[in-house]
Backbone as CSV, one residue per row, in Angstrom:
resi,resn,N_x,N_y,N_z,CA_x,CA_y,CA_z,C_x,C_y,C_z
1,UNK,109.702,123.988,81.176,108.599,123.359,81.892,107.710,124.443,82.495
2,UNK,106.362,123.973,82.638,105.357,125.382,83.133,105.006,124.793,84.476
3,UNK,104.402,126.837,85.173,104.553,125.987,86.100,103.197,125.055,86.586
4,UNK,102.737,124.743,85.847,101.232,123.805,86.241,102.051,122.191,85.563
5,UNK,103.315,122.070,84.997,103.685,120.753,84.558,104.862,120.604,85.802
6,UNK,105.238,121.354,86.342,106.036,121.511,87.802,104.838,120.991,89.063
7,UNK,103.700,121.692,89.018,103.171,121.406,89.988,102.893,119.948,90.008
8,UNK,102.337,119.412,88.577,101.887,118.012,88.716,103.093,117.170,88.703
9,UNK,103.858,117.334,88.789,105.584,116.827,89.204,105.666,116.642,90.755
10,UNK,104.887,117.399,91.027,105.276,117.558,92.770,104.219,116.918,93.321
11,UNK,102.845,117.343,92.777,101.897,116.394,93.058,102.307,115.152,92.917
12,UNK,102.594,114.139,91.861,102.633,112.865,91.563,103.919,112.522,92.282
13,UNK,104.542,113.069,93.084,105.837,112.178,93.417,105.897,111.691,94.581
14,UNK,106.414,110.874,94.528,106.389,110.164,95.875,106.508,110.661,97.519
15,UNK,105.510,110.761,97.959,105.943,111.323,99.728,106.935,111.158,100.299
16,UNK,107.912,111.701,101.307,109.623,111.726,101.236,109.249,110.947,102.647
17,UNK,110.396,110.087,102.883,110.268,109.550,104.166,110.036,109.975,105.393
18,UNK,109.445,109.312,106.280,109.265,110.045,107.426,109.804,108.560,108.664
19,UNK,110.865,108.242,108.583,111.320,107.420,109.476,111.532,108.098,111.213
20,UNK,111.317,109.082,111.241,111.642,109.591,112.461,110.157,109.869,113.253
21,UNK,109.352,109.740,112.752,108.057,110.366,112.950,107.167,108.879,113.307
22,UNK,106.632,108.492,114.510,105.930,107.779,115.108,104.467,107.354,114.395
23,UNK,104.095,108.594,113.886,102.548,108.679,113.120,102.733,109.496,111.901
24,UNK,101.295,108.966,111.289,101.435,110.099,109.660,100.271,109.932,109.856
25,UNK,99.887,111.164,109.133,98.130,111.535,108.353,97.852,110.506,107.437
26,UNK,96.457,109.930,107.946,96.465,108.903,106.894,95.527,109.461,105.693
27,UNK,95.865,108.030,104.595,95.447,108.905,103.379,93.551,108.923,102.750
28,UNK,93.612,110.345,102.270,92.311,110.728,102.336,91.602,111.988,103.220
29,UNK,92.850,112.213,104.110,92.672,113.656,105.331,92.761,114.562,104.863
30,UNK,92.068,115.585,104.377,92.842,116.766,104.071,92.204,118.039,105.632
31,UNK,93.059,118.959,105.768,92.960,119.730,106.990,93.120,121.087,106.883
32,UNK,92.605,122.031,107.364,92.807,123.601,106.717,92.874,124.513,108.405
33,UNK,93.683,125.384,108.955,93.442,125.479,109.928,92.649,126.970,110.095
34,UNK,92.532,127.408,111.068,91.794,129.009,111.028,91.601,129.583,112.803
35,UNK,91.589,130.446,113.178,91.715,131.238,114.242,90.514,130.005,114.965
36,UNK,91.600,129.495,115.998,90.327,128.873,117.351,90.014,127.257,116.511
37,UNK,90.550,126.721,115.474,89.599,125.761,114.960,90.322,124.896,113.973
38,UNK,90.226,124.376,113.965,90.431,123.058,112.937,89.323,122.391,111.808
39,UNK,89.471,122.654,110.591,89.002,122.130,109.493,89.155,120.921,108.936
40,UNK,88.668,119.182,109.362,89.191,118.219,108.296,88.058,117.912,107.342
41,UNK,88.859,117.388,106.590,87.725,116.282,105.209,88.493,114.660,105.415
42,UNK,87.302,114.253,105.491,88.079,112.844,105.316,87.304,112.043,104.340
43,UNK,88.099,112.104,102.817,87.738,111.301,102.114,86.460,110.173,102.438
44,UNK,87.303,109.244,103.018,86.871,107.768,103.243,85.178,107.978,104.042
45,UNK,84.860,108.817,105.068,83.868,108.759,105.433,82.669,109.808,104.531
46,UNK,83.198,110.598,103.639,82.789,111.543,102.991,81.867,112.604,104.089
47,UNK,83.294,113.486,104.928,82.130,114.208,105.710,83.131,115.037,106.364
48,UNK,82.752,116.271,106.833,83.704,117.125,107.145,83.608,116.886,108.791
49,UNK,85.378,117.785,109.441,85.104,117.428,110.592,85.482,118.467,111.381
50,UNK,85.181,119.371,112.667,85.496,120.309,113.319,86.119,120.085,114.427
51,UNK,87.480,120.736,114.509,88.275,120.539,116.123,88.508,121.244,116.127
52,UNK,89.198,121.303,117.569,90.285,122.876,117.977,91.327,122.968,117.377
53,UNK,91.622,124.130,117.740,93.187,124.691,117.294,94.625,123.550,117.435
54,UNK,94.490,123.208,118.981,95.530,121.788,118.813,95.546,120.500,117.988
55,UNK,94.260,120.450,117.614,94.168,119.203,116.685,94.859,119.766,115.128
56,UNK,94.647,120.565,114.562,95.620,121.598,113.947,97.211,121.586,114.032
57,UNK,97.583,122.418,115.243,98.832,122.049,115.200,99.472,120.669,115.100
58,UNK,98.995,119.591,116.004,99.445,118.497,115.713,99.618,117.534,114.725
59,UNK,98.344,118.074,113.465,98.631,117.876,112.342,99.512,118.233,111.536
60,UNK,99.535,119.940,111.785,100.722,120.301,111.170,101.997,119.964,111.023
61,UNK,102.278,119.541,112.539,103.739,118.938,112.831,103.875,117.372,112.226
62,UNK,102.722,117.256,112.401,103.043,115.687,111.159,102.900,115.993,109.630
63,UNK,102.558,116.761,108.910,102.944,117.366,107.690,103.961,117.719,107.772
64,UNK,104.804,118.456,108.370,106.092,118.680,108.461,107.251,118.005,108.268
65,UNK,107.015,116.739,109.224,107.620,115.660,109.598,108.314,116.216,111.117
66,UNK,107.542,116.381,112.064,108.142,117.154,113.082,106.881,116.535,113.933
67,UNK,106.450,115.254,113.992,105.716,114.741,115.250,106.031,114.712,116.774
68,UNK,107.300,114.517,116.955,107.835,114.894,118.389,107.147,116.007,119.021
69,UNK,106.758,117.036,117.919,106.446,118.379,118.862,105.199,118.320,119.015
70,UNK,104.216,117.262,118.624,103.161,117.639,118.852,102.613,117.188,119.753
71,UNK,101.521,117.718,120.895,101.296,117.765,121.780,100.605,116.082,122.227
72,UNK,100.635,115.503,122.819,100.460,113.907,123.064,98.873,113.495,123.409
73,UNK,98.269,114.665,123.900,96.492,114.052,124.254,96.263,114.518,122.489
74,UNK,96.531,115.787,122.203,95.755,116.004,120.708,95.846,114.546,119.979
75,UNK,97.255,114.240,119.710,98.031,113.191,118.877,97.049,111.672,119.139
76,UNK,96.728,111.487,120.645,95.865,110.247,120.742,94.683,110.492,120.492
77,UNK,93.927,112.142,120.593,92.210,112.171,120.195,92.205,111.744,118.846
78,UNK,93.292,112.380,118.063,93.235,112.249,116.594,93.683,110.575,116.460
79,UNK,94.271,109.866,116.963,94.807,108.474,116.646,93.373,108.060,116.792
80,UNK,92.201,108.176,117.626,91.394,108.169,117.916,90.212,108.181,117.183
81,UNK,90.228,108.896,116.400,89.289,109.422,115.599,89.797,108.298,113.858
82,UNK,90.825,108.092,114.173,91.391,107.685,112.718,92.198,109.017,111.907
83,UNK,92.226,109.818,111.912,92.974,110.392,110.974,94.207,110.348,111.515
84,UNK,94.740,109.861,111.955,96.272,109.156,112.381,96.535,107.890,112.170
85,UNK,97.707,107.420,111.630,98.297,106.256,111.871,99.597,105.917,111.813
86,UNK,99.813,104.697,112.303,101.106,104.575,112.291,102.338,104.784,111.410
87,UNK,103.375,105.807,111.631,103.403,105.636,110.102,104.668,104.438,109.625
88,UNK,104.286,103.454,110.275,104.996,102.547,109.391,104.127,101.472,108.705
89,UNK,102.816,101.881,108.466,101.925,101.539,107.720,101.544,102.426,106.097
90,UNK,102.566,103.315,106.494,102.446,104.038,105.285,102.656,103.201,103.668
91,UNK,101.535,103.270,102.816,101.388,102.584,101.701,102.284,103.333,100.558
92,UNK,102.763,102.884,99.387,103.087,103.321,98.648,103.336,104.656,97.532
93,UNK,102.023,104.982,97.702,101.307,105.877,96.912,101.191,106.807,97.965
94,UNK,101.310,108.375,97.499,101.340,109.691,98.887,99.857,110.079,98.824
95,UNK,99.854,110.690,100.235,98.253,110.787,100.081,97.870,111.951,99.295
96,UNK,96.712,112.220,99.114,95.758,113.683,98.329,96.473,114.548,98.784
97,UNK,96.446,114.693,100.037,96.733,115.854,101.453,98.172,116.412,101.050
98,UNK,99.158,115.575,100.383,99.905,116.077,100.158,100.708,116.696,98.654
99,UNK,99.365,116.739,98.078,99.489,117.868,96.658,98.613,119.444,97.349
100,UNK,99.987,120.107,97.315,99.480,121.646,97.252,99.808,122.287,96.119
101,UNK,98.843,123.330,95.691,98.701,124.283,94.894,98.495,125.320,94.893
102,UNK,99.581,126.044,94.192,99.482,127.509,93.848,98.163,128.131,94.507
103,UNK,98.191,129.400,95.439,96.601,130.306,95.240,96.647,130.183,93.792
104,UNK,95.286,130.459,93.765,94.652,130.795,92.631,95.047,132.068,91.858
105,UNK,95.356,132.432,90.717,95.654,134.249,90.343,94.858,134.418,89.216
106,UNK,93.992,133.833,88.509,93.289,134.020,87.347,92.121,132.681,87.128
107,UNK,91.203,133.220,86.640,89.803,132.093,85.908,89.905,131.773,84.673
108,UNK,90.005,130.742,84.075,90.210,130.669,82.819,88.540,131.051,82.146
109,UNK,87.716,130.794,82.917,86.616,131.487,82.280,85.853,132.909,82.481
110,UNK,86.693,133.811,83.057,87.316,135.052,82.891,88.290,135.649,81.697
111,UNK,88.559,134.841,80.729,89.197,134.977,79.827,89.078,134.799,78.880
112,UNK,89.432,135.629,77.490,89.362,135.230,76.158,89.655,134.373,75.337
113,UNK,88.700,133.436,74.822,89.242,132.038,73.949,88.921,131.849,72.764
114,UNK,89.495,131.268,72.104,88.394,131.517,70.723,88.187,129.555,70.437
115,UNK,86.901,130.076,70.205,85.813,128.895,70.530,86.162,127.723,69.273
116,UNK,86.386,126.211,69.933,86.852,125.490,68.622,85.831,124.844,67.610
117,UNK,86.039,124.851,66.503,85.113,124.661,65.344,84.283,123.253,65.843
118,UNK,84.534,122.649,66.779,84.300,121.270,67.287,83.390,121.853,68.142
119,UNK,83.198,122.835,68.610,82.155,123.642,69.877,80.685,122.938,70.127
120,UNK,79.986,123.110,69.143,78.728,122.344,69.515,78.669,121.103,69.157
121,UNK,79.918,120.123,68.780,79.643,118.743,68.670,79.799,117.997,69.968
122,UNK,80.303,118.873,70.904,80.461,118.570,72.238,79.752,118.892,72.812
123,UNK,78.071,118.888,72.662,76.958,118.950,73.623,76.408,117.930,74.034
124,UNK,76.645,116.786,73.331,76.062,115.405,73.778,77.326,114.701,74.742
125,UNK,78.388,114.658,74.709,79.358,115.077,75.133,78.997,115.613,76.761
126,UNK,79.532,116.577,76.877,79.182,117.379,77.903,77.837,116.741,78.695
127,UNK,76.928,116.584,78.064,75.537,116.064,78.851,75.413,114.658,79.432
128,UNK,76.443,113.761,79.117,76.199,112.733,79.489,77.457,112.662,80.289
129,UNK,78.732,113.025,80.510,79.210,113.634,81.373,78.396,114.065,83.001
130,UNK,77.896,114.983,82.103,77.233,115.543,83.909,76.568,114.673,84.595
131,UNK,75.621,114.112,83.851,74.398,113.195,84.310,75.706,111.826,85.114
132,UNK,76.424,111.421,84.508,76.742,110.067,84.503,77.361,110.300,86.008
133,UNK,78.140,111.958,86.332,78.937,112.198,87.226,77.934,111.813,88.072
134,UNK,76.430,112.698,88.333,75.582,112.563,89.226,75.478,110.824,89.562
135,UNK,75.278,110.165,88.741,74.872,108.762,89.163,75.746,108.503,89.514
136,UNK,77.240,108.328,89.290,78.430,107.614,90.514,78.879,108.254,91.520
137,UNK,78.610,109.264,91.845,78.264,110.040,93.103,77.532,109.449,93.715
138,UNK,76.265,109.199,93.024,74.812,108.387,94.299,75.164,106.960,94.902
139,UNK,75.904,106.240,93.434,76.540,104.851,93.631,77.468,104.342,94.106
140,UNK,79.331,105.057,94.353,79.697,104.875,94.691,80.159,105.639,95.715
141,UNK,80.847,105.240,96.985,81.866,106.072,97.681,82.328,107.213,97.263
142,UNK,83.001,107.874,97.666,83.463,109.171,96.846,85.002,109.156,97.369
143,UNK,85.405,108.298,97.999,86.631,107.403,97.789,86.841,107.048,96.621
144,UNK,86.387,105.822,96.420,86.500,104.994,94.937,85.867,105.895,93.889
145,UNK,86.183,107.305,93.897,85.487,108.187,92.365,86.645,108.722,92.718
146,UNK,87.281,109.089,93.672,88.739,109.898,93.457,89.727,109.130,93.249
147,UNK,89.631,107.780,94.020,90.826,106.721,93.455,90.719,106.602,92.276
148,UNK,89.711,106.437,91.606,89.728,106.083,89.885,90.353,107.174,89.075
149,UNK,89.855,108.691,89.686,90.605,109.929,88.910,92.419,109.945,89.244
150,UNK,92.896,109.474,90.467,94.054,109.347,90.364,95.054,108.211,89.663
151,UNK,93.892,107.430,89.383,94.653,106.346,88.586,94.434,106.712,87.309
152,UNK,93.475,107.105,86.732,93.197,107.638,85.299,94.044,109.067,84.990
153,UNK,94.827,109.975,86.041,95.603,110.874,85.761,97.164,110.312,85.484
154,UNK,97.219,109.268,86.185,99.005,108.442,85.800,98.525,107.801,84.727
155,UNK,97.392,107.918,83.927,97.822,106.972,82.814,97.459,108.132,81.335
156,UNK,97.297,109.851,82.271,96.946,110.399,81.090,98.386,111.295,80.501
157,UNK,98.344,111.547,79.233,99.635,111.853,78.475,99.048,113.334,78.258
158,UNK,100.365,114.460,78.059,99.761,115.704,77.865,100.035,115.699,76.160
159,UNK,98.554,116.131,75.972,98.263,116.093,74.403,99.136,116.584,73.301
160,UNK,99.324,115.946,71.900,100.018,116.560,70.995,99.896,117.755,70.113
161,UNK,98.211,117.878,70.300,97.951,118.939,69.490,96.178,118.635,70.229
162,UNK,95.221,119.924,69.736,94.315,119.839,70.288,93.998,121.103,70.982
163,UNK,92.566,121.239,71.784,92.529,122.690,72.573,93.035,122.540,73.216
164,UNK,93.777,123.604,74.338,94.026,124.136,75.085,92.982,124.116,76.495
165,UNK,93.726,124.192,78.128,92.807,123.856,79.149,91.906,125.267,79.191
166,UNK,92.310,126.283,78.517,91.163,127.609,78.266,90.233,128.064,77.468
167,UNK,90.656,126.688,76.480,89.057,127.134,75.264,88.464,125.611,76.237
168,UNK,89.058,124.853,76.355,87.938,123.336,76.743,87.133,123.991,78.222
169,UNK,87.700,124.612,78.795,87.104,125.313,80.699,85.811,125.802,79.855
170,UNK,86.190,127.029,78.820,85.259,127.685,78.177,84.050,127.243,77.927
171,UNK,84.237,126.148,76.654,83.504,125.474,76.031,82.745,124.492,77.118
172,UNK,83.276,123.849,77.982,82.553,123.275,78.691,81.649,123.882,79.466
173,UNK,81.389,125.064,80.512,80.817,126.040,80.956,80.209,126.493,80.368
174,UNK,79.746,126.868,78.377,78.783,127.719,77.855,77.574,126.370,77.531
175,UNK,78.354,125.109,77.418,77.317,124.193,77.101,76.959,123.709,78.499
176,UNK,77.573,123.374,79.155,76.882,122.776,80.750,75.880,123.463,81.021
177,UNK,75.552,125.234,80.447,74.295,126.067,81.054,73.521,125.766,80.120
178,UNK,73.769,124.965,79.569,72.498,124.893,78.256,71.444,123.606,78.722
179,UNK,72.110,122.392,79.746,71.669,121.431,80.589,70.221,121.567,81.647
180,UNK,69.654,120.979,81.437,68.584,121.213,82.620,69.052,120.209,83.725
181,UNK,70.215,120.807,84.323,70.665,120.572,85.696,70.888,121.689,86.711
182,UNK,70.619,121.342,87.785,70.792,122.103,88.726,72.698,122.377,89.127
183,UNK,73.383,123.710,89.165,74.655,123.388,89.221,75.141,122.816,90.416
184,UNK,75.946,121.854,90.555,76.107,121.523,91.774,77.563,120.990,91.616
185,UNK,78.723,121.563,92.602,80.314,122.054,92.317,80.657,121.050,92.233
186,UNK,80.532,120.149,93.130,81.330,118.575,92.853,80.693,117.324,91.573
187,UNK,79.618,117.098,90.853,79.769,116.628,90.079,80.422,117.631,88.935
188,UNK,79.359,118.253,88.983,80.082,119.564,87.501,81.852,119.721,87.578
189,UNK,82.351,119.387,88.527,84.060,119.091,88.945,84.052,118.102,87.838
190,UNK,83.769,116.779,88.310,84.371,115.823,87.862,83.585,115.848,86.582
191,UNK,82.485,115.890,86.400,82.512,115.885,84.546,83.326,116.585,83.964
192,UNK,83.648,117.422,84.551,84.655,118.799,83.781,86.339,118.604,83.052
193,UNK,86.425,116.991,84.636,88.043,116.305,84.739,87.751,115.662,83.816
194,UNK,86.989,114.521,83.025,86.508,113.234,82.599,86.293,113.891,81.443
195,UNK,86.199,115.337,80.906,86.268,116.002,79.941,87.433,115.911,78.989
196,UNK,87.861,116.816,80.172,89.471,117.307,79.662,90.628,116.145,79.577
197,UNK,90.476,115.162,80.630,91.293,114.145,80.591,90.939,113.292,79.157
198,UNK,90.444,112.889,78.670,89.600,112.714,77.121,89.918,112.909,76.499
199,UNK,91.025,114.363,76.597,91.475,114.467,75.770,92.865,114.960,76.322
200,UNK,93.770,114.471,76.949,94.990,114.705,77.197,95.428,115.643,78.669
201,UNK,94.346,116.260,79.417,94.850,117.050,80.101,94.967,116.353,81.842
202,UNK,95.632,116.740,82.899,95.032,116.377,84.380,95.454,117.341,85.050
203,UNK,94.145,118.390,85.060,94.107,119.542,86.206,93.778,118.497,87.727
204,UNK,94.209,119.452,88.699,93.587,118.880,89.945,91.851,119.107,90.134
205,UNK,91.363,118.314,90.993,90.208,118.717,91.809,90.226,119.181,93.443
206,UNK,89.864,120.240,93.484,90.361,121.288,94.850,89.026,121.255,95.539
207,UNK,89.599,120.975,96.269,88.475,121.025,97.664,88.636,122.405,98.300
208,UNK,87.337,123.439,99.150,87.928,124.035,99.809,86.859,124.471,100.608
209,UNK,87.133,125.229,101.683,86.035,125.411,103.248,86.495,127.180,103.738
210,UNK,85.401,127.419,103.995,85.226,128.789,104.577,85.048,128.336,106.282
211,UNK,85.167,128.820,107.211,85.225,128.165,108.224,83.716,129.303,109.297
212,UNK,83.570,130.419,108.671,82.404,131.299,109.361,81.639,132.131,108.719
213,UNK,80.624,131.720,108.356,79.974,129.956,108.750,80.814,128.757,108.034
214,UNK,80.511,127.676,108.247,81.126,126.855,107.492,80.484,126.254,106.110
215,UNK,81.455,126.462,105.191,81.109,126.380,103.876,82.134,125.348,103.300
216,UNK,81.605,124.260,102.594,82.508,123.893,101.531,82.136,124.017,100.301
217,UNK,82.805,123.848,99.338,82.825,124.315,97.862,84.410,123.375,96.727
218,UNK,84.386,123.076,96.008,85.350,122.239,95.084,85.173,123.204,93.844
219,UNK,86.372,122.747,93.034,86.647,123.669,91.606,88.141,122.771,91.072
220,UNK,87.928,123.043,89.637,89.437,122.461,89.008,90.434,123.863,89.020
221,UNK,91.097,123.225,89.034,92.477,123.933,89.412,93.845,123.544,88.594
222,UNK,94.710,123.941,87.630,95.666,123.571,86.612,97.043,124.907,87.098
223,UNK,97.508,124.404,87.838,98.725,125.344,88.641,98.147,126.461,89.067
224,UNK,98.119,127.724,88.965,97.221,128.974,89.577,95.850,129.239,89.122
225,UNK,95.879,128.570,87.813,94.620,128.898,87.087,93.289,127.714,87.416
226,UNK,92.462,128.900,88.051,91.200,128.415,88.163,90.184,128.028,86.866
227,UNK,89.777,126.755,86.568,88.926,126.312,85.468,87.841,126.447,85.191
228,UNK,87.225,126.193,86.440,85.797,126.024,86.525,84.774,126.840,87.257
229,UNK,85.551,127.868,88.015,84.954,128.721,88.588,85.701,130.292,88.651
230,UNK,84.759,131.478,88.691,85.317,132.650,88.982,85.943,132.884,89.704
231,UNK,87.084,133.588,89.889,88.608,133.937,91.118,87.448,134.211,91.816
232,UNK,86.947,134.930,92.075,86.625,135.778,93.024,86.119,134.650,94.155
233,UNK,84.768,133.529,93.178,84.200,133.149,93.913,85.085,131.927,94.773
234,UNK,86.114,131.415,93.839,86.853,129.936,94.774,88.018,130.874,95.326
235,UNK,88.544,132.180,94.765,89.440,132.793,96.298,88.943,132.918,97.587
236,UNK,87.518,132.603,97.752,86.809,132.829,98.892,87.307,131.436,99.861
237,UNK,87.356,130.604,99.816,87.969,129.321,100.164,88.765,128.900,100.449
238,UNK,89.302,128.286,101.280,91.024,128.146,101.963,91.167,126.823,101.354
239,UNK,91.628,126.438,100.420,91.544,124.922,99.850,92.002,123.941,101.458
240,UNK,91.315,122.606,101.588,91.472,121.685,102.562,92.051,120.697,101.296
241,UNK,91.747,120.091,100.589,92.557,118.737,100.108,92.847,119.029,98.262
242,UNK,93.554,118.763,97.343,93.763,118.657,96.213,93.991,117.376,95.421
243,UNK,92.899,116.531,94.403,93.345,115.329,94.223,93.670,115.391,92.645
């Protein structure tokens, strides 16, 4: 087993109980912490959010499963805010927040592929992809565009034969510049998933935030290997959520 078919093993499995623990992160939070500060995303409202350092720890200790320790005003600002809840409301399915992944150690488009004889029949392909990403971005939630990618990843099979996730990263990236679109990380993400899944594959979609100044930025991600963007540029990023 590799380890990007390990990771999505760990991703897809079920969140382990937390019967001892009063509250859980609800799903759709993802949180990144950093000197003095607190980083969230919360799915559901599509919008990032800034706290202190204790709002941080107290998260942490509920990732853990170690809520007792966390401090009791943080625990109610955040019950407060919503990214807490009870956790005996916890639903079936584990949240985003809790697929982590490998740093990053390589770009697949940093790398040598050899280009498949199918290469330019996948420009019409590719183009209606991007465009289509842009319009359900404008249309829907960006909730209901990640719920659909997690339900369309449990129903995708890893391929029998076919390219590889380093000639398709490739191939997709030499034709996407051929587009008169402006690049912009989160649709060009998900056309990229809606690609590859097409044909057998489910890398993650990685969220991630620089905290000074504050920056966010997304990229696919397939166990260490970066897809869609240069190491250099998504090592810059502390990933906040992975879906």
């Amino acid at each position: 087993m590799t380890s990007a078919e390990r990771t999505r093993r760990a991703c897809d499995a079920p969140a382990p109980s937390r019967t001892m623990a009063h509250y859980r992160i609800r799903d759709g939070i993802g949180f990144v912490r950093f000197e003095g500060r607190t980083i969230i995303l919360d799915v559901m409202a599509d919008r990032y959010w800034q706290l202190g350092a204790d709002a941080g720890a107290a998260l942490e200790a509920l990732r853990t499963g170690e809520a007792r320790r966390a401090d009791e005003r943080s625990m109610a600002r955040l019950l407060a805010l919503g990214f807490v809840v009870p956790a005996d409301n916890r639903p079936d399915e584990a949240s985003p927040a809790e697929c982590r992944l490998p740093p990053p150690s390589v770009s697949m488009l940093e790398q040598s592929a050899s280009p498949s004889r199918a290469y330019w029949t996948a420009i019409g392909e590719v183009a209606l992809l991007a465009f289509a990403a842009r319009i359900v971005l404008r249309a829907r939630p960006l909730k209901a565009v990640l719920d659909r990618i997690k339900v369309r990843r449990m129903r995708t099979r890893s391929p029998a034969k076919g390219p590889e996730l380093d000639v398709l990263a490739q191939q997709f990236a030499r034709l996407r510049r051929l587009l008169p679109l402006r690049p912009l990380c989160l649709p060009d993400s998900i056309a990229f998933l809606w690609f590859v899944m097409r044909r057998g594959h489910a890398p993650r979609l990685v969220f991630g935030v620089e905290a000074f100044p504050f920056t966010a930025h997304c990229w696919v991600q397939d166990g260490d290997s970066v897809l869609t963007d240069a190491l250099d540029h998504a090592g810059r990023f502390r990933p906040i959520l992975a879906i």
